[in-house]
C-alpha positions as a printed Julia matrix, in Angstrom:
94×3 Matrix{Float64}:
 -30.2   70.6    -78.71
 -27.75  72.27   -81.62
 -25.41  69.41   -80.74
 -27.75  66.74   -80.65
 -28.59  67.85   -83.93
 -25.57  67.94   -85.6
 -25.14  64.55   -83.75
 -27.75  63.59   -85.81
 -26.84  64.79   -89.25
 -23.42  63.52   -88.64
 -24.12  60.1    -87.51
 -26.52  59.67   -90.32
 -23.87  60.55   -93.06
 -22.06  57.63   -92.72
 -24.75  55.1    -92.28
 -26.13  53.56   -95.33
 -29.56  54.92   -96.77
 -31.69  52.38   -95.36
 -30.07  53.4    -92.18
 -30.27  57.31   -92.2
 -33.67  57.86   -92.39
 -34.01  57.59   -87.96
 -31.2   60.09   -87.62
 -32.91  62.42   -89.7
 -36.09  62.17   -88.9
 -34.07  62.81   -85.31
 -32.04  66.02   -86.7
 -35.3   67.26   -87.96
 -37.06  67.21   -84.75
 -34.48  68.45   -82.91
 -34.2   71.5    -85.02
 -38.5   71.81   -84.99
 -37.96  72.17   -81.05
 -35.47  74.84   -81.37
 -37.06  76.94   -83.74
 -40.23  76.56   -80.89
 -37.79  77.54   -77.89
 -36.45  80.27   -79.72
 -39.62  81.74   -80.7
 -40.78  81.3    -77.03
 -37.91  83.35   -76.53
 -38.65  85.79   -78.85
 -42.41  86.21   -77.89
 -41.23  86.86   -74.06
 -39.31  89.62   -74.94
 -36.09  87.48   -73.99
 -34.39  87.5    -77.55
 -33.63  90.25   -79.32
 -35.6   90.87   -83.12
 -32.78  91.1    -85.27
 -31.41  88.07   -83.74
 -34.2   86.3    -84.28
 -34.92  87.09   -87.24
 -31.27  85.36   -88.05
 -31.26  82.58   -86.45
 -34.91  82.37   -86.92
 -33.71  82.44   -91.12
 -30.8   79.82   -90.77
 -32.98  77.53   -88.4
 -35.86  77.53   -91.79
 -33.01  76.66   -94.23
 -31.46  73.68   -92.23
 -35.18  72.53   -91.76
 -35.93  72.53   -95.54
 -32.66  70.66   -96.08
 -33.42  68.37   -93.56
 -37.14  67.72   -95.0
 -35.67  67.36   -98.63
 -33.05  64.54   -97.55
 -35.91  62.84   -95.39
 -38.34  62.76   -98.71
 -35.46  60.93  -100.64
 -34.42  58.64   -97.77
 -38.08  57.8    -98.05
 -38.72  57.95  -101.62
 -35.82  55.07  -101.79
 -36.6   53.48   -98.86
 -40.2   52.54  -100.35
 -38.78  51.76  -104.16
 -36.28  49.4   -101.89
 -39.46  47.83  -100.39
 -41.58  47.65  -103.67
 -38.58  46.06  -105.4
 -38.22  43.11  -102.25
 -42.1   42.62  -102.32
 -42.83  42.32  -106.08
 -43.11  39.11  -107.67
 -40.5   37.91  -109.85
 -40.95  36.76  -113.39
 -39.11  33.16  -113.92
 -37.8   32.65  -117.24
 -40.18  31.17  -119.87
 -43.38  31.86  -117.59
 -46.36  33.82  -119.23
């Protein structure tokens, strides 16, 4: 899962922004599952607290990274859209 993640994040940095938004949308879930496993871990007793608590920390930062880069792919993707799909004005129309 950590690599398919990074897999993600790294295949979407070199794609153009229309492009990204799957692979992050990807990354994101992908790290969402973790953070689930690894508090299944946790919960059984399985995972130390500290470490959790770490990983737990790191896992919360990459996900708010991941969730701000998502709402800008999206926020561009849809001004992208609204630019295609609005009419345009021909010179010396009223």
């Amino acid at each position: 899962m950590f690599i398919e993640t990074i897999e993600a994040i790294a295949s979407a940095t070199f794609l153009s922004p229309s492009e990204k938004l799957p692979y992050v949308r990807l990354a994101t879930r992908k790290v969402e599952t973790i953070k689930i496993l690894l508090l299944v871990l946790w919960e059984t007793k399985s995972f130390a607290d500290k470490r959790y608590i770490d990983l737990s920390s790191k896992l919360e930062t990459i996900s708010k990274m991941l969730s701000g880069w998502n709402g800008q792919l999206t926020k561009l993707t849809q001004q992208t859209q609204s630019k295609q799909n609005s009419p345009v004005a021909k010179a010396g129309e009223k």
